[in-house]
C-alpha positions in Angstrom: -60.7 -16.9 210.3 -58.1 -19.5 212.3 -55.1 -19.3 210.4 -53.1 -22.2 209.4 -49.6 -22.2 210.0 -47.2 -24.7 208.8 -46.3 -28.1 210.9 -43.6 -28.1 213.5 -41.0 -31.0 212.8 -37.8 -31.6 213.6 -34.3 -29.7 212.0 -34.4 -30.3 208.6 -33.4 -29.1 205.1 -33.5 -26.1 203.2 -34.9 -28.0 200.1 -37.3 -30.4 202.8 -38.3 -27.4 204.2 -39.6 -25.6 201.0 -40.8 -29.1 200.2 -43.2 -28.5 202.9 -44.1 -25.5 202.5 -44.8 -25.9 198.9 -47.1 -28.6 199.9 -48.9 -26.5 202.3 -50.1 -24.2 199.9 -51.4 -27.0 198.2 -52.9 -28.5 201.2 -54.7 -24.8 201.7 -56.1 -24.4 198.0 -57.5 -28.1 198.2 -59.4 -26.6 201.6 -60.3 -24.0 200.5 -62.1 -24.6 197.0 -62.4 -23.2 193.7 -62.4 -19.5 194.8 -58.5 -20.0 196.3 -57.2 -17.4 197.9 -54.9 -13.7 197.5 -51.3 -14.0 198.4 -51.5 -12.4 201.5 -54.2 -14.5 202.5 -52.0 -17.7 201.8 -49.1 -16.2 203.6 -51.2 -14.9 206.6 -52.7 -18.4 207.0 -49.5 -20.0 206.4 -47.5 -17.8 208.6 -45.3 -16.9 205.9 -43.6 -14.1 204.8 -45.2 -12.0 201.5 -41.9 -12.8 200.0 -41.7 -16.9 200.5 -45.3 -16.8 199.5 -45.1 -15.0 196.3 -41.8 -17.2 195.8 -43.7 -20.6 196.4 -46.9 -19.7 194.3 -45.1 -18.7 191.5 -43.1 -21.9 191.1 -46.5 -23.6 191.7 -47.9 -21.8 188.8 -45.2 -22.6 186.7 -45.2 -26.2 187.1 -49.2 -26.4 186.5 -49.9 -27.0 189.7 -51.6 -23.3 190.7 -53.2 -21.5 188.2 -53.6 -17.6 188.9 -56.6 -15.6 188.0 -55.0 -12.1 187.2 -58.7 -10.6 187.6 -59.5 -11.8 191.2 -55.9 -11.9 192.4 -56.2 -15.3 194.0 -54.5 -18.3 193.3 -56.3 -21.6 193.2 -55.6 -25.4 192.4 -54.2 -26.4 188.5 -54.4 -28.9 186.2 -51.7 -30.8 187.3 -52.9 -30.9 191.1 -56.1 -32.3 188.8 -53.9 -34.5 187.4 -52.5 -35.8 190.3 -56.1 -36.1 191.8 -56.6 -38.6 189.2 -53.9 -40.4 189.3 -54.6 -41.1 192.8 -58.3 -41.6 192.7 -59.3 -44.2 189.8 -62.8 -44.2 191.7 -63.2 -40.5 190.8 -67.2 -40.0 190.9 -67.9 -38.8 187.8 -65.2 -41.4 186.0 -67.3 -44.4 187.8 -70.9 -43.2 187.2 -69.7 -42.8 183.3 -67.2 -46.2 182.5 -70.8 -48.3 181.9 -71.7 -46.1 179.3 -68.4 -45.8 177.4 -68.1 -48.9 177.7 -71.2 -49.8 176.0 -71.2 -46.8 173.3 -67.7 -48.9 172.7 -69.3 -51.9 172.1 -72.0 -50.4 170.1 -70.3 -48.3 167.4 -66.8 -50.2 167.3 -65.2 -46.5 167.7 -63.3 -45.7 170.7 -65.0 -43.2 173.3 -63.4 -40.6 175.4 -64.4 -39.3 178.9 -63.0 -35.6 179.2 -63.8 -33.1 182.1 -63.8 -29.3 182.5 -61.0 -27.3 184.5 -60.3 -23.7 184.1 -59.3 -23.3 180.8 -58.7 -26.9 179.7 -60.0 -30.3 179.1 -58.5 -33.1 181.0 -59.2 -36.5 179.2 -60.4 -39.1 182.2 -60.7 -42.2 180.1 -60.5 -43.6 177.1 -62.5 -47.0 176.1 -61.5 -48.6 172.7 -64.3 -50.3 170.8 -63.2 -53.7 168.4 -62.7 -51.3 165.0 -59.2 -52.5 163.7 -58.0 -48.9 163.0 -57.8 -46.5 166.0 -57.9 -43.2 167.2 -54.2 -42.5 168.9 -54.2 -38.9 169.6 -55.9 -38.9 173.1 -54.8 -40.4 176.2 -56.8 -40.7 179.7 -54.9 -37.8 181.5 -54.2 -35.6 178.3 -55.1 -31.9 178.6 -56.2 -29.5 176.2 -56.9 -26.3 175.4 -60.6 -25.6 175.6 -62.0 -25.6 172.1 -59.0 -28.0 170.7 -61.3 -31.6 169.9 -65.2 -32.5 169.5 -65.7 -33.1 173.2 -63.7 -30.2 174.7 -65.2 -27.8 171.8 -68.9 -29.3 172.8 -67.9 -27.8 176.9 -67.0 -24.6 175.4 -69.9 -24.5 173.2 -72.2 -24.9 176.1 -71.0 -21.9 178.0 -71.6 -18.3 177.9 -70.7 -16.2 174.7 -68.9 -14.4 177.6 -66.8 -17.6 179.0 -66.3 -18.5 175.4 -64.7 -15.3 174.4 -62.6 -14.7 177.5 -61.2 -18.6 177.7 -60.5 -18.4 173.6 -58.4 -15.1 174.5 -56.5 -16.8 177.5 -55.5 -19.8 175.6 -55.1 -18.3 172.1 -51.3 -18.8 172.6 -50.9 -22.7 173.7 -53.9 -23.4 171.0 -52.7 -22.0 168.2 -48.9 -22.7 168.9 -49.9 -26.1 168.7 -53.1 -26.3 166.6 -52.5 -24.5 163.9 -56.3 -25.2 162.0 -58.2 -24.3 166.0 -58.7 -20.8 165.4 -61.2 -18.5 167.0 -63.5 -18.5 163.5 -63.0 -22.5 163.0 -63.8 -22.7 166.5 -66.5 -20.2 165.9 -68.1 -21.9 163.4 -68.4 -25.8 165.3 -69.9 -23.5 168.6 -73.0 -22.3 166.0 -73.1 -25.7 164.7 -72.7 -27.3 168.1 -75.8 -25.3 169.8 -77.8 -25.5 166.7 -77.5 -29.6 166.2 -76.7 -30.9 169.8 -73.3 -32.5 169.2 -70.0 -31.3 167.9 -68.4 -33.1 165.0 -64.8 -32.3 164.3 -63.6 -32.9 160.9 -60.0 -33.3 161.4 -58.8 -29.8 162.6 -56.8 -31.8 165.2 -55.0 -34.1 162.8 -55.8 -34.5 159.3 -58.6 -37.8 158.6 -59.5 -38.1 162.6 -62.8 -37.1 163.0 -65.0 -36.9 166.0 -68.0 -36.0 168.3 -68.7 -34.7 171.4 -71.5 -33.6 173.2 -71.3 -32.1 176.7 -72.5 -33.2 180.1 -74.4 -31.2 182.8 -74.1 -31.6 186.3 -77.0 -31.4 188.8 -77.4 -27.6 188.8 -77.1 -27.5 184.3 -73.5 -26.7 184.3 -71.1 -28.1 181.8 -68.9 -30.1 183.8 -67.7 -32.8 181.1 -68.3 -34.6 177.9 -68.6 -37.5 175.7 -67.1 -37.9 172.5 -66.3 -40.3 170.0 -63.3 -40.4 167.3 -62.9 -42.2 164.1 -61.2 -42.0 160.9 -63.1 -40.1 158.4 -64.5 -42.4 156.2 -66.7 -43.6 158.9 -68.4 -40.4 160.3 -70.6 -40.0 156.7 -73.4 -37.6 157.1 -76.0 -40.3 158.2 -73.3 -42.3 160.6 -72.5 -39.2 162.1 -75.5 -38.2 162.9 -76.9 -41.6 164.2 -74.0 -41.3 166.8 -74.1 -37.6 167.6 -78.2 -38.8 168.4 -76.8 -41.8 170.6 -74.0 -39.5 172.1 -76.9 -37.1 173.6 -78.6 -40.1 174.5 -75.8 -40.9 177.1 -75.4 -37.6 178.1 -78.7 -37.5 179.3 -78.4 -40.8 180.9 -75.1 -40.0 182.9 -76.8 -36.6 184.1 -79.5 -38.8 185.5 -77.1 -40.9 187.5 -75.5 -37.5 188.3 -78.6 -36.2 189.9 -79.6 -39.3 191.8 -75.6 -39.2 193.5 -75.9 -35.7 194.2 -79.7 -36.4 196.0 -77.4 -39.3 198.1 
């Protein structure tokens, strides 16, 4: 393969030029696609040395931007390149196909709906659409990551993976989940997967923060993937056994609609 070595410019420096080169890497990960690369292949294509490319990956995956699979060896784009992504792109597809319907399931229950999407071993929170109940969920932000398994919509992803995936992303974020949420554990966890597959929906009572419930369900993409969710939060006392699943009903509902509109851009 053509390699790809960094741009000529004029003198500049030292912290431009590792500026650059920083960027580069980025620039080839974004190319290349979810399988990334080895370091030697980024340095090859780079024309850097196995040295500066170790050196600028490894800041990279520090600062979120490069996560590194330790079984494959290669290095591929982060959440916080995601992040970026986002920031950058408010037209992002899946965002637009989906506002219509948060919008209205806003509207409809008075709760406020979330928009969350899969990466690696985290849930990044797209949007967030209030509906006119006077007391409101605060927790979750558009932009806001979490551990996979930490919230109804990121736990109804996780539950809609393999028993495989689910075990192996539990075990690589067992030490940001439960540093931070103390109640996520792999049994508690455990137990809204089962109830997740056997009902459709996930509801949440509070292991996030105490009184905030929630539901999620997931979202497959054209090919039956679980690429994102929807969810919906509200304080306890308004997720009773029959409200809760009225929504978790009208949550799947959506989810089916926005794979529809999924399929039908993917077939464009």
């Amino acid at each position: 393969m053509p390699s790809d070595p960094l741009p000529s410019s004029t003198p500049e420096t030292a912290g431009a030029q590792t500026l650059r080169r920083g960027l580069a890497v980025l620039r080839l990960l974004t190319r290349v696609g979810p399988g990334g690369l080895r370091i030697t292949e980024i340095g090859r294509r780079l024309a850097l040395n196995k040295s500066t490319a170790i050196r600028l990956t490894r800041t990279l995956v520090d600062e979120g931007f490069v996560m590194h699979d330790r079984a494959s060896g290669a290095y591929r784009l982060g959440p916080e390149a995601f992040a970026v992504g986002l920031a950058a792109e408010p037209s992002y597809e899946l965002q637009r196909l989906a506002a219509p319907l948060m919008r209205t399931l806003a509207l409809e229950s008075g709760d406020t709906v979330f928009f969350t999407v899969l990466h690696g071993i985290e849930s990044i929170c797209l949007s967030r659409t209030e509906g006119d109940f006077p007391i409101r969920n605060q927790l979750v932000k558009a932009g806001d990551r979490w551990p996979l398994g930490v919230g109804a919509g990121s736990c109804a992803i996780l539950a809609a993976l393999s028993d495989a995936d689910i075990a192996d992303i539990l075990q690589r974020n067992a030490a940001t989940r439960l540093a931070r949420y103390l109640r996520c554990t792999d049994a508690a966890i455990g137990r809204l997967i089962r109830e997740t597959r056997a009902q459709g929906y996930c509801l949440n009572p509070g292991l996030v923060l105490e009184s905030s419930w929630a539901l999620g369900v997931p979202v497959y993409d054209s090919q039956q993937r679980p690429v994102a969710s929807i969810s919906l939060a509200a304080i306890e006392s308004r997720l009773g056994p029959a409200r809760a699943a009225a929504l978790g009903n009208r949550l799947m509902q959506a989810s089916r609609e926005l794979q529809g509109l999924l399929a039908v851009a993917a077939a464009t």
